[in-house]
C-alpha beads as a LAMMPS data file, in Angstrom:
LAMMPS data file: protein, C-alpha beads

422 atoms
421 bonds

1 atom types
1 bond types

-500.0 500.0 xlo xhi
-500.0 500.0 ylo yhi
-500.0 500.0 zlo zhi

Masses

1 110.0

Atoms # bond

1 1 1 24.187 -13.990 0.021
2 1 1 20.674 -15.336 1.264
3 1 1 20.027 -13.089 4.745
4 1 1 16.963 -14.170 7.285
5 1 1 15.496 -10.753 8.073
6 1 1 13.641 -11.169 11.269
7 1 1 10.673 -8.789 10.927
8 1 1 9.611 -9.385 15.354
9 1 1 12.370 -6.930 15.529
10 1 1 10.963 -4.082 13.989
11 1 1 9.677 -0.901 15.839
12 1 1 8.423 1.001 12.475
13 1 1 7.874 3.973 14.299
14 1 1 4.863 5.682 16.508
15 1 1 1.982 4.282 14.401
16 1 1 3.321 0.746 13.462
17 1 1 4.584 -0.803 17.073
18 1 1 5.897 -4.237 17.006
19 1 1 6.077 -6.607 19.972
20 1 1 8.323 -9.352 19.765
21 1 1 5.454 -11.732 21.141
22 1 1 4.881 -15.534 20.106
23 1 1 3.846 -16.416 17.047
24 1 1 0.005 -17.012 16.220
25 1 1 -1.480 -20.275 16.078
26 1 1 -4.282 -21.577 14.342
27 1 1 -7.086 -19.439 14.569
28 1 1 -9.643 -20.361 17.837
29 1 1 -13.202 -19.762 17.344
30 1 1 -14.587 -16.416 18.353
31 1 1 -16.274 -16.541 21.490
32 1 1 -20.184 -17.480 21.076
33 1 1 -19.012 -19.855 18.458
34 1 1 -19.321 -23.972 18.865
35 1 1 -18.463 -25.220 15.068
36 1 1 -21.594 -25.927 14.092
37 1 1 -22.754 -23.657 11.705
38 1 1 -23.731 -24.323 8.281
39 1 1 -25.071 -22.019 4.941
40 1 1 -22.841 -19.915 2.880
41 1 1 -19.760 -16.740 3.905
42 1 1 -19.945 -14.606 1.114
43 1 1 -16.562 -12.449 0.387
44 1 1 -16.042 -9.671 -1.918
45 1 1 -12.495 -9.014 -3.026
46 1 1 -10.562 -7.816 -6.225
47 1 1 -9.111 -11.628 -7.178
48 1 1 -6.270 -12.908 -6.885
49 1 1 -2.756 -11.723 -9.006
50 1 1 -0.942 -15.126 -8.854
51 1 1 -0.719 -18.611 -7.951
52 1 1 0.905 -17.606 -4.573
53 1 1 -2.471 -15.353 -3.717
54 1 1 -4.422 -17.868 -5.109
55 1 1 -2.756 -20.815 -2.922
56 1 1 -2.835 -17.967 0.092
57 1 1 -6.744 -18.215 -0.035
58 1 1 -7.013 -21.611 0.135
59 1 1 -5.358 -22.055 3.045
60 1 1 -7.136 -19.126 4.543
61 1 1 -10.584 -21.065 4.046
62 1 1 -9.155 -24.407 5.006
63 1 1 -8.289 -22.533 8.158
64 1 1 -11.721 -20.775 8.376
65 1 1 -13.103 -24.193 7.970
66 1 1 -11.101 -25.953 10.237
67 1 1 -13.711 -24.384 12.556
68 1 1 -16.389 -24.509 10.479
69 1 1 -16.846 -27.178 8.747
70 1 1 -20.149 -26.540 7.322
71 1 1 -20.119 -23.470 6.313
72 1 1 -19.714 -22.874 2.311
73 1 1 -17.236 -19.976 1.681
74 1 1 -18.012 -17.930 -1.596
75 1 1 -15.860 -15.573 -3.013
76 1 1 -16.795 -13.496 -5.234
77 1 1 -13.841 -11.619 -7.394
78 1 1 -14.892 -7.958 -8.402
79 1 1 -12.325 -5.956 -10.824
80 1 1 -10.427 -3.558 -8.617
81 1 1 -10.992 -0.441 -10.961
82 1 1 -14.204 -0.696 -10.089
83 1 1 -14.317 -2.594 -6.779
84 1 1 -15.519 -0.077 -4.361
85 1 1 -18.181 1.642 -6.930
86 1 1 -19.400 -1.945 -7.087
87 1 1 -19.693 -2.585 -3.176
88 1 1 -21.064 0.438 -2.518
89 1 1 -23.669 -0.097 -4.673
90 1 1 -24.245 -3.515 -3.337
91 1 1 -24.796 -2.450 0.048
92 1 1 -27.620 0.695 -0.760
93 1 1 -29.618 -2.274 -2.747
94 1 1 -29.128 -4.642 0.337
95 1 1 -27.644 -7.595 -1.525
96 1 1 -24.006 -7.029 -0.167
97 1 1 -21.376 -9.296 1.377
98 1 1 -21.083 -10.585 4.680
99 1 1 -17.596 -9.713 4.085
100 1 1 -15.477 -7.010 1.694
101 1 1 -11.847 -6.767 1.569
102 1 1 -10.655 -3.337 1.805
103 1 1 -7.449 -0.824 1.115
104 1 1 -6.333 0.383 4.578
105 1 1 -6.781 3.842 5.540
106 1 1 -9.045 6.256 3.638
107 1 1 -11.058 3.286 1.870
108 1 1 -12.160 1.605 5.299
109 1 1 -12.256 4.692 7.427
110 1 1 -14.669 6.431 5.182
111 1 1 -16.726 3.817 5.582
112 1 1 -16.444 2.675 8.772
113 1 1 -19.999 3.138 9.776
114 1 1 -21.148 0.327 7.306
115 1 1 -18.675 -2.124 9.327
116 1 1 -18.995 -4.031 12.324
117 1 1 -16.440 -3.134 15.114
118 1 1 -14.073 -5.702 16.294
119 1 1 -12.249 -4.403 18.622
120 1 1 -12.468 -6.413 21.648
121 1 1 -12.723 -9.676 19.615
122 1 1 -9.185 -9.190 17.968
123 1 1 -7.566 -7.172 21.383
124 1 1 -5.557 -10.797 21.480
125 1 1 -4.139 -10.470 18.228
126 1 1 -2.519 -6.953 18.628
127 1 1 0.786 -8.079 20.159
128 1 1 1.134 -10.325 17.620
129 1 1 0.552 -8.010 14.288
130 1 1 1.591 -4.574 13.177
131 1 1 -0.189 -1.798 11.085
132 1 1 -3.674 -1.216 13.572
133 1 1 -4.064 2.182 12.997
134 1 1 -4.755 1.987 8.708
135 1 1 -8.226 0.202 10.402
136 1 1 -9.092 1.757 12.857
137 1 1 -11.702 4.679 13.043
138 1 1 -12.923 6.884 16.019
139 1 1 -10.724 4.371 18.797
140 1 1 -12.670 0.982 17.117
141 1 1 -10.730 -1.381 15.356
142 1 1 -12.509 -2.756 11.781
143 1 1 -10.078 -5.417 10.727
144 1 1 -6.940 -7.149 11.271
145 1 1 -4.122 -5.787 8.848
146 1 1 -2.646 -8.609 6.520
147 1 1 0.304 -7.179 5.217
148 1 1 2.394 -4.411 5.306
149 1 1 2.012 -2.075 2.193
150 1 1 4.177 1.272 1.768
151 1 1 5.547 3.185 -1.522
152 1 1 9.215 2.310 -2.285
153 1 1 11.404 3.788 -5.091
154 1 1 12.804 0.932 -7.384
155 1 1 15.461 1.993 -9.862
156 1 1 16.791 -0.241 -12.703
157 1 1 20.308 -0.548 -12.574
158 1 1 21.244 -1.401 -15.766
159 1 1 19.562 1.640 -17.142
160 1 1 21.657 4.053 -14.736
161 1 1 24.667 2.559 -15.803
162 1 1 23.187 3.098 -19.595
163 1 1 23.052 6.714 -18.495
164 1 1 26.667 6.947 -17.496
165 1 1 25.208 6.834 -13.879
166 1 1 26.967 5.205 -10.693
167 1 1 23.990 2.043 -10.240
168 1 1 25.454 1.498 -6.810
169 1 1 24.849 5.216 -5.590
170 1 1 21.398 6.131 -6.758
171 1 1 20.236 9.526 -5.930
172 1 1 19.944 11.196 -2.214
173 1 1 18.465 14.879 -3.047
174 1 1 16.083 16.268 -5.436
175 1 1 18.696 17.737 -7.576
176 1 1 20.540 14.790 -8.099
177 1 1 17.337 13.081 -8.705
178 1 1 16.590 16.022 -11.542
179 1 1 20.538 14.940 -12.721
180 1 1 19.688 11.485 -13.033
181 1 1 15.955 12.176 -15.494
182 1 1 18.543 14.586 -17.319
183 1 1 21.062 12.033 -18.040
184 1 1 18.236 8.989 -18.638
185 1 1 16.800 11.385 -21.488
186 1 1 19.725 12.108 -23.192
187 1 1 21.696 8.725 -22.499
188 1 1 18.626 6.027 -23.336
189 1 1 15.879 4.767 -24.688
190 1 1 14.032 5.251 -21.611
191 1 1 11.590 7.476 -19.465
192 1 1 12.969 8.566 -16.158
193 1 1 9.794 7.090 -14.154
194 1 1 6.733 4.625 -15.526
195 1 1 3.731 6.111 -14.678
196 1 1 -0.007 4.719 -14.866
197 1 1 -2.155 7.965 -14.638
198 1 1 -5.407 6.742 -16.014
199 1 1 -7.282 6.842 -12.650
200 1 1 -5.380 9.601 -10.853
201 1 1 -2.924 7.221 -9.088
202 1 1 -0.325 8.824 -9.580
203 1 1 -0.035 11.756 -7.771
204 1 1 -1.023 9.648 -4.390
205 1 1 2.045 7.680 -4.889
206 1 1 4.354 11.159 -5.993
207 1 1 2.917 12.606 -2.587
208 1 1 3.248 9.779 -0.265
209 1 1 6.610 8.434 -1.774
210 1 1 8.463 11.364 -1.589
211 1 1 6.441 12.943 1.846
212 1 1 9.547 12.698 4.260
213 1 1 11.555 14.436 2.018
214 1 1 9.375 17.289 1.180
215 1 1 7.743 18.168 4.868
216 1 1 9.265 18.524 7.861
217 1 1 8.667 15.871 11.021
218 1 1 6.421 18.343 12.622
219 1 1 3.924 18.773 9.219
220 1 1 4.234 15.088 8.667
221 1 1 2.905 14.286 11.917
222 1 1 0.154 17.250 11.650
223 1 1 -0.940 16.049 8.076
224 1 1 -1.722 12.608 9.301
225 1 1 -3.231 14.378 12.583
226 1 1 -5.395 15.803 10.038
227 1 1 -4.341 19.332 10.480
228 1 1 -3.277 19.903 6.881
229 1 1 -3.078 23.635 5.008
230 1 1 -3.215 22.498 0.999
231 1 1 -2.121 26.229 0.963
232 1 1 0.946 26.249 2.979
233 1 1 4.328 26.368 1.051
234 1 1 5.086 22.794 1.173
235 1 1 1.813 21.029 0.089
236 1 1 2.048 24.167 -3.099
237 1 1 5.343 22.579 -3.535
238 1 1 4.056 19.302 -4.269
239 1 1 1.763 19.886 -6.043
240 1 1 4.069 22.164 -8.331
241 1 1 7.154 19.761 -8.436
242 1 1 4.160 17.034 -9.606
243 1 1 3.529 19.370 -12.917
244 1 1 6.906 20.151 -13.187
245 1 1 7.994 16.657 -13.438
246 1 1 5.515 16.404 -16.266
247 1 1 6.649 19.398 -17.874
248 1 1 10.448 18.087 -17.775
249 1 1 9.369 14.856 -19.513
250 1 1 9.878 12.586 -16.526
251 1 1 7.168 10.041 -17.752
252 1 1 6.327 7.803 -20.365
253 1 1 4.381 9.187 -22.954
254 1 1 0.658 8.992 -22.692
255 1 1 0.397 8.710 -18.939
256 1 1 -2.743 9.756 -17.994
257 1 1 -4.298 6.954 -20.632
258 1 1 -1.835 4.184 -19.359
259 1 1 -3.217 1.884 -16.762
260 1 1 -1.103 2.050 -13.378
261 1 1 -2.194 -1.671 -12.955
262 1 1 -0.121 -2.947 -14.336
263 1 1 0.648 -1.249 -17.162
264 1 1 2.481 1.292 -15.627
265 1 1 4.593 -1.710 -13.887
266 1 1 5.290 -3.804 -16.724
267 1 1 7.059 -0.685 -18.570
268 1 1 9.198 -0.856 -15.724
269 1 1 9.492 -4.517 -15.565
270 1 1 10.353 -4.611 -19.122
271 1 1 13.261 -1.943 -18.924
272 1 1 11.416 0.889 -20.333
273 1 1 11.738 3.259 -17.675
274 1 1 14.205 3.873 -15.202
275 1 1 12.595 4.312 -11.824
276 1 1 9.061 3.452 -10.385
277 1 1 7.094 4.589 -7.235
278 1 1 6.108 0.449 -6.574
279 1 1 4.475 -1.335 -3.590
280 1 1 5.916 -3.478 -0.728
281 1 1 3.285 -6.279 -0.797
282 1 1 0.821 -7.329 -2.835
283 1 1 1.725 -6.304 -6.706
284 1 1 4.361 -4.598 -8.565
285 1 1 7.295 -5.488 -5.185
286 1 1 10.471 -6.510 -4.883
287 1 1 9.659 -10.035 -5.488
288 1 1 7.583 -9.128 -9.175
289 1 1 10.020 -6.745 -10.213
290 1 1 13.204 -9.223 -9.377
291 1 1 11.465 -12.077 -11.774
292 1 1 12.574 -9.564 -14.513
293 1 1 15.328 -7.629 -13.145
294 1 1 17.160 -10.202 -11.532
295 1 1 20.037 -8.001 -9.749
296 1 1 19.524 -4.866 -11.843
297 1 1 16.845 -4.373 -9.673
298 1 1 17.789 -1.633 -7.026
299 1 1 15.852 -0.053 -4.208
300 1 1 16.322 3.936 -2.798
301 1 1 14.673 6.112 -0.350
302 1 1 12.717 9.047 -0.821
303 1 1 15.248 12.006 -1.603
304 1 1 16.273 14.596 0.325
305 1 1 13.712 18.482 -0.778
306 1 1 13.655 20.647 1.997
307 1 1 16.252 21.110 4.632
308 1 1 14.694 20.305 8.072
309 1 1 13.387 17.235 6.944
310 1 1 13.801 13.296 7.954
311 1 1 13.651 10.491 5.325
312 1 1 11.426 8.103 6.169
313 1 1 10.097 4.689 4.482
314 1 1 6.333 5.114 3.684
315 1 1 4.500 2.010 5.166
316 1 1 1.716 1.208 6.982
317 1 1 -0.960 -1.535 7.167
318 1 1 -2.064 -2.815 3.764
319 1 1 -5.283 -4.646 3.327
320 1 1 -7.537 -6.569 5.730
321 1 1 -11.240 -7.962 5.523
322 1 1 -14.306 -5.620 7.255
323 1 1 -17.679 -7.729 8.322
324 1 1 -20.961 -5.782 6.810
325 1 1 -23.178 -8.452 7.944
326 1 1 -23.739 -8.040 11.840
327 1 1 -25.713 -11.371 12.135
328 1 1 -22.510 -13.376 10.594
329 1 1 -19.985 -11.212 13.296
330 1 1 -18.711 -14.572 14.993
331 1 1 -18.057 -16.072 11.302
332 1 1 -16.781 -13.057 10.324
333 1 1 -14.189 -12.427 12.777
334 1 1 -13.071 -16.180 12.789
335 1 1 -12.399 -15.499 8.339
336 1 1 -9.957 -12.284 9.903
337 1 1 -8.141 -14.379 12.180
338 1 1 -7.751 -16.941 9.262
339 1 1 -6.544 -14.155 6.955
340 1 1 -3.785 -13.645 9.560
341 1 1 -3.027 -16.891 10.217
342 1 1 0.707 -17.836 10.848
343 1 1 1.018 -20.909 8.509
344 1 1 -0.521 -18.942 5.990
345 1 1 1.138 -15.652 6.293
346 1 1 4.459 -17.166 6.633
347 1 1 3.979 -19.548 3.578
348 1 1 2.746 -16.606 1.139
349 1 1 5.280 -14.132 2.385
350 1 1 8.078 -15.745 0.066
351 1 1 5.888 -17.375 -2.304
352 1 1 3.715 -14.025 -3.016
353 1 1 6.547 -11.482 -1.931
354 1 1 4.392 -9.987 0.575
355 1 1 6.360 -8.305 3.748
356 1 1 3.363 -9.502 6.441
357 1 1 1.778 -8.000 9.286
358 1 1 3.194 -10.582 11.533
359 1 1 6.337 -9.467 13.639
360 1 1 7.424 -12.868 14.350
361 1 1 7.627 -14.198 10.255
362 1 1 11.135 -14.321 9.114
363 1 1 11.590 -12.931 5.547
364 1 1 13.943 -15.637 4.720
365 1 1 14.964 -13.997 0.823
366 1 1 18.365 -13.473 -0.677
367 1 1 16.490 -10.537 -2.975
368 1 1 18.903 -7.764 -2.293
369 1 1 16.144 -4.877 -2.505
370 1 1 13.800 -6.421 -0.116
371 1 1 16.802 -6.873 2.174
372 1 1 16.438 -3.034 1.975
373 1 1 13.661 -2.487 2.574
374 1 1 13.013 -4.317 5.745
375 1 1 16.157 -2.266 7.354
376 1 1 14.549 0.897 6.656
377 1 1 11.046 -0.551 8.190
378 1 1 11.838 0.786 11.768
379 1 1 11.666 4.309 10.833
380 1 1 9.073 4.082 9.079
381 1 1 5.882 6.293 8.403
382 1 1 2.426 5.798 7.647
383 1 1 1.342 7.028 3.915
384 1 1 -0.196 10.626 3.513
385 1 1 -2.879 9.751 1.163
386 1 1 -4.255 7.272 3.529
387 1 1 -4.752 10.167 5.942
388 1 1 -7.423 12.002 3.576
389 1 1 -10.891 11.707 3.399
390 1 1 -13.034 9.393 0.239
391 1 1 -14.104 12.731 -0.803
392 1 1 -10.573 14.631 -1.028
393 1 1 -8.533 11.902 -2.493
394 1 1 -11.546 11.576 -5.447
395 1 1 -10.218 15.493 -5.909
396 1 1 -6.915 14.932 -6.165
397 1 1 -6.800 12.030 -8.532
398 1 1 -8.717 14.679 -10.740
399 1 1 -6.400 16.957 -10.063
400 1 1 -3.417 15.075 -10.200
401 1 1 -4.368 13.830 -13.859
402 1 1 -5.211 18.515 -14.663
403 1 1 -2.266 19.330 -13.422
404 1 1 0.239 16.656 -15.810
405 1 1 -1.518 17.880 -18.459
406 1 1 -1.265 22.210 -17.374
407 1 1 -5.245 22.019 -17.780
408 1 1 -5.142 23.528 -14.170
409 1 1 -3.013 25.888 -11.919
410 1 1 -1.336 24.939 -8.195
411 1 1 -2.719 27.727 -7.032
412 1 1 -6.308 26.686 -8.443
413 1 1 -5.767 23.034 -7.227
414 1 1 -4.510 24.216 -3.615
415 1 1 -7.653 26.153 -3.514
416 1 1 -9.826 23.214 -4.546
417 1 1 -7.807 20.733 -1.984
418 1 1 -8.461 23.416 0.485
419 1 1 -11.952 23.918 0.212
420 1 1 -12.812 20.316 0.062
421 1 1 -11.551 19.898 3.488
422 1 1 -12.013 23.467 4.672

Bonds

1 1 1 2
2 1 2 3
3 1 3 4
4 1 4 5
5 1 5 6
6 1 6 7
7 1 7 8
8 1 8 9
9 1 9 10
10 1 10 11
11 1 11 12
12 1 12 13
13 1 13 14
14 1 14 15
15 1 15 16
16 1 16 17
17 1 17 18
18 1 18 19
19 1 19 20
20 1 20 21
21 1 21 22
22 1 22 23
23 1 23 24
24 1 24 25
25 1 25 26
26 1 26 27
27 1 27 28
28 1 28 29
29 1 29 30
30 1 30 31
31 1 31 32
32 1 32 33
33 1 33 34
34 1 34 35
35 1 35 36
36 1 36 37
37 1 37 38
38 1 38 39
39 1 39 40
40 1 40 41
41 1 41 42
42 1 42 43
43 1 43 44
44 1 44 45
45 1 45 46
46 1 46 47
47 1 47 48
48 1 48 49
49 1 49 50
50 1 50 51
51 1 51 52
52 1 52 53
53 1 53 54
54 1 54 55
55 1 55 56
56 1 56 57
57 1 57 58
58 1 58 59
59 1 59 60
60 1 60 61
61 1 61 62
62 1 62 63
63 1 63 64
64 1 64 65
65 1 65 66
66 1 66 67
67 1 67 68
68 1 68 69
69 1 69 70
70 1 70 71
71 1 71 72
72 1 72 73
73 1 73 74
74 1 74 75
75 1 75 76
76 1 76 77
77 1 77 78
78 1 78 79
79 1 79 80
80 1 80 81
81 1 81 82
82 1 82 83
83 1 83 84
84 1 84 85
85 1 85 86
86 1 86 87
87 1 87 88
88 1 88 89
89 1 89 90
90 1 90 91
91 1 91 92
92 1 92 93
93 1 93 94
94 1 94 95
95 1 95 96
96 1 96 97
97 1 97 98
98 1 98 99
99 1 99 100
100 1 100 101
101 1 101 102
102 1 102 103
103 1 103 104
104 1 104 105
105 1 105 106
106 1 106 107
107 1 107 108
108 1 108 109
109 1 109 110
110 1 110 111
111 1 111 112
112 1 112 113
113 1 113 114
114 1 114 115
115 1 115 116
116 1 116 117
117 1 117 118
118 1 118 119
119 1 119 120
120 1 120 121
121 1 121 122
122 1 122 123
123 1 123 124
124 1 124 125
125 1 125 126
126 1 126 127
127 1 127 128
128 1 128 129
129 1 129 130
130 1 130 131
131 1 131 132
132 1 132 133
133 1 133 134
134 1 134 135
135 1 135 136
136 1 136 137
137 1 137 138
138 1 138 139
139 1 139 140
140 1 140 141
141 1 141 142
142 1 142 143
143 1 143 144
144 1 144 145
145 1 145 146
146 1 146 147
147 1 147 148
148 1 148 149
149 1 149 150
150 1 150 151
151 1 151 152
152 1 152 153
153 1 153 154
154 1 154 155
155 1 155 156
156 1 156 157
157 1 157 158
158 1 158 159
159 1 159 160
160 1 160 161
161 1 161 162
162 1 162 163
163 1 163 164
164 1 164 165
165 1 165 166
166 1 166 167
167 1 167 168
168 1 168 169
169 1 169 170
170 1 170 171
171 1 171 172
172 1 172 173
173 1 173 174
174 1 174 175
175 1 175 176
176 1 176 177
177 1 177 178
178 1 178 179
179 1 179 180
180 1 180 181
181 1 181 182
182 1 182 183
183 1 183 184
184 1 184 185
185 1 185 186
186 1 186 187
187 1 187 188
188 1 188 189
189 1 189 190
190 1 190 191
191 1 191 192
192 1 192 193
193 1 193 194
194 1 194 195
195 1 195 196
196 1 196 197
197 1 197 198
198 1 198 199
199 1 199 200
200 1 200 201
201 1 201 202
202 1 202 203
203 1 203 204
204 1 204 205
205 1 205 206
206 1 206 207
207 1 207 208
208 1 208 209
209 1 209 210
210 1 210 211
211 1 211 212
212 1 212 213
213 1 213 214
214 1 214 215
215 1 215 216
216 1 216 217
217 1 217 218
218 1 218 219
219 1 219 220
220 1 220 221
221 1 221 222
222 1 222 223
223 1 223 224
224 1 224 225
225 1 225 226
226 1 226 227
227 1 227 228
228 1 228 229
229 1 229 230
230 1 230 231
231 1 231 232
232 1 232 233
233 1 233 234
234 1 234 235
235 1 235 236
236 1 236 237
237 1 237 238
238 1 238 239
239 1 239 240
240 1 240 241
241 1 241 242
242 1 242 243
243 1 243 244
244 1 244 245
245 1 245 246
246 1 246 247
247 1 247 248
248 1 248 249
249 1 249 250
250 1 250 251
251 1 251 252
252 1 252 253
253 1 253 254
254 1 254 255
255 1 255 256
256 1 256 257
257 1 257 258
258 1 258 259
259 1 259 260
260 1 260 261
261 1 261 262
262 1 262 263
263 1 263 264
264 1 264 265
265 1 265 266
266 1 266 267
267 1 267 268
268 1 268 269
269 1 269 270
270 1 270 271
271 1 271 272
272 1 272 273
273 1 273 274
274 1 274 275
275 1 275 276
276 1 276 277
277 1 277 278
278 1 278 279
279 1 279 280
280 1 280 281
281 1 281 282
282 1 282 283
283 1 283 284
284 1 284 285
285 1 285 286
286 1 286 287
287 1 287 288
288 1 288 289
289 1 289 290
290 1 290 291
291 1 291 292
292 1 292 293
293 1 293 294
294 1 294 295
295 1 295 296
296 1 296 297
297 1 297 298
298 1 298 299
299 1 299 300
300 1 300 301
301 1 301 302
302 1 302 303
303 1 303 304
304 1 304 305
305 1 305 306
306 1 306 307
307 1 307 308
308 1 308 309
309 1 309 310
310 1 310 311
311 1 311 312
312 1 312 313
313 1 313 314
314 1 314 315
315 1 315 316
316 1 316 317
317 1 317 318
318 1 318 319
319 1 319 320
320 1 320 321
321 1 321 322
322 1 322 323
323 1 323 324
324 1 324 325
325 1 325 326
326 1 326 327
327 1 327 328
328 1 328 329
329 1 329 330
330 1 330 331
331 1 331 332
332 1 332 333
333 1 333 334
334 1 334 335
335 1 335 336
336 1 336 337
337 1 337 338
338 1 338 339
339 1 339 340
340 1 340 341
341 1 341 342
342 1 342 343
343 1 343 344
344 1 344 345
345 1 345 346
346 1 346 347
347 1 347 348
348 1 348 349
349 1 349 350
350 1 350 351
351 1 351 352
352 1 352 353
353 1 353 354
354 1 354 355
355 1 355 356
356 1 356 357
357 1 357 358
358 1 358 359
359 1 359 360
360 1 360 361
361 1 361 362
362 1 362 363
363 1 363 364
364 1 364 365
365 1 365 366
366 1 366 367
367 1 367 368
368 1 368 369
369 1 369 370
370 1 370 371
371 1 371 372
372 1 372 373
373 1 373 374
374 1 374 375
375 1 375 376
376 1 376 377
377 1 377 378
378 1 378 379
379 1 379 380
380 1 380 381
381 1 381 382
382 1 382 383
383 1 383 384
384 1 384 385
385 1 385 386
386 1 386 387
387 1 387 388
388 1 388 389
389 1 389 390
390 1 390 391
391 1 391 392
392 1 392 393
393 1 393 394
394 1 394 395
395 1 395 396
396 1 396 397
397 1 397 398
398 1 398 399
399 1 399 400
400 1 400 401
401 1 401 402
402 1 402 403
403 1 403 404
404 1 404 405
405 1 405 406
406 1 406 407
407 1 407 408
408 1 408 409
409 1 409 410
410 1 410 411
411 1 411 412
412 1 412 413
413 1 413 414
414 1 414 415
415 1 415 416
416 1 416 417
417 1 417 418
418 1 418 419
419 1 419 420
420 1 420 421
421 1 421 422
């Protein structure tokens, strides 16, 4: 049965407060602007991954020029692999864009200092979206947050019920998540969890995925506080339940050479693995994998570790645009406030499968798993990962790849992860 899921009524928790305010309009020029403008915007971002993204930026400029008319908007599509290599580069040599599009969290945060604040010329606009603090830096604000993005569990349930597994009860602890691997290995065809490794991925989506499971409220909250011990018991447990999953054959063969976009995804999409860590928005959600699945498509919540703990949905805001070009800040902020504009939010939301930023867009879907997702949204919590600095997540991709392979001990890579922040 199709359900409208009114997203306004979310509270997602400490860091991701909605208000159930009026929806935005079109965008109003910035102040200081008249209209009149003319030349060229230039926009870096990593393309677009369908027709709905594509059709999302075009009404995002036809909105941005809506109030300027004669200004050309050029974007310029960089590969995402290599995306941030590319920009930074751009910028030292002084021939970057007036605008980049960035990952919330550790991607803008680290480098917040080549961005223009905006925090007084978006103050209007923070009633109206949620996920602020995944762009903001030192109490300034560097974007407006697009969509939601978080790390949800999708299982296939045809393959459970290949397994002799209940597909309507999927796992609520880590042993019974250990039962269900044991049962997909001896019962199928299939790996227990698709898993792109070839840029270190994968061990930011293991941590953050299964986080409210594994730490208690308190070290949550402390870890994204930035008081963090990569030596304490839990953070050595997840970094040694990480191997061990490797060791127990939990992933496809050849992970740390597959591709987590999109390879990774498509084995899941094609019913060659089990279970993926996916994404709300964006790629590889509910919307991408239900294309395939249909309604073998399920959704579950991080699994119960430690006692003491509270599961939690990881989300927090996804992607937004930063201005690098302080002469262009009026044109800049008016692209942001295009990016979030209502019309176009609300149009790509069910169109692109994207859960928005916007609290008062209905998610009008009769996809059972997105359903699901949305209820869970109020106690949500932002993503660990996100939390570390450039330089410390760069370690643990390197790590992450060492330790699926045994080419490095926990207690070697909790040293390293301690040191790099110590």
């Amino acid at each position: 049965m199709k359900r409208t899921i009114g997203v306004a009524a979310l509270g997602l928790g400490a860091t991701l407060v909605l208000a159930g305010c009026g929806g935005a309009a079109s965008p109003t020029p910035s102040e200081g602007d008249g209209g009149g403008e003319t030349g060229t915007l230039t926009i870096w971002n990593w393309g677009n991954s369908d027709d709905a993204a594509t059709q999302y930026q075009e009404d995002v400029i036809a909105a941005f020029n809506e109030l300027h008319p004669g200004v050309e908007v050029e974007i310029v599509a960089q590969p995402f692999d290599q995306y941030y290599t590319l920009l930074g580069t751009a910028i030292e040599a002084g021939t970057g864009p007036d605008l980049a599009l960035f990952n919330g969290g550790t991607q803008l945060k680290s480098r917040a200092d080549m961005l223009v604040p905006v925090t007084d010329e978006l103050a209007d606009l923070r009633d109206q979206l949620a996920g602020w603090p995944a762009f903001e830096s030192a109490g300034e604000t560097y974007s407006a947050p697009m969509f939601l993005q978080g790390f949800p569990i999708y299982y296939n349930k045809a393959i459970f019920a290949e397994a002799g597994l209940d597909a309507d009860s999927p796992p609520t602890t880590w042993d019974e998540l250990a039962e269900v691997c044991n049962a997909v290995a001896s019962g199928t065809d299939s790996s227990c969890f698709a898993l792109g490794n070839k840029e270190g991925l994968g061990i930011e989506f293991f941590m953050s995925g299964l986080a409210s499971g594994l730490f208690t409220p308190e070290e949550y909250d402390a870890w994204i506080d930035g008081t963090r011990d990569w030596e304490s018991e839990h953070s050595r447990q997840m970094l040694e339940l990480w191997a061990q999953t490797a060791s127990d054959g939990w992933y496809n063969d050849g992970a740390n050479s597959t591709a987590m976009f999109n390879d990774s995804f498509d084995l899941f999409s094609a019913g060659e693995a089990a279970m993926v860590i996916g994404l709300t928005s964006g790629i590889a959600h509910w919307k991408q994998f239900d294309e395939f699945l249909g309604d073998d498509l399920g959704f579950m919540m991080p699994v119960t570790i430690n006692d003491g703990t509270e599961l939690a949905l990881p989300v927090e805001g996804g992607i937004g645009y930063g201005i690098l070009n302080e002469d262009k800040v009026d044109l800049g902020v008016d692209w942001i406030r295009a990016t979030v504009d209502r019309d176009a939010l609300s149009a790509y939301s069910i169109a692109g499968g994207q859960i928005t930023s916007n609290t008062t867009i209905e998610l009008d879907t009769d996809i059972q798993s997105a359903q699901d997702i949305v209820t869970e949204l109020p106690g949500s919590k932002p993503l660990l990962h996100t939390a570390l600095s450039a330089e410390t997540l760069d370690l643990l991709h390197r790590l992450g790849q060492q330790l699926l392979i045994g080419e490095v001990t926990v207690d070697d890579a909790a040293g390293q992860l301690a040191a790099s922040e110590g």
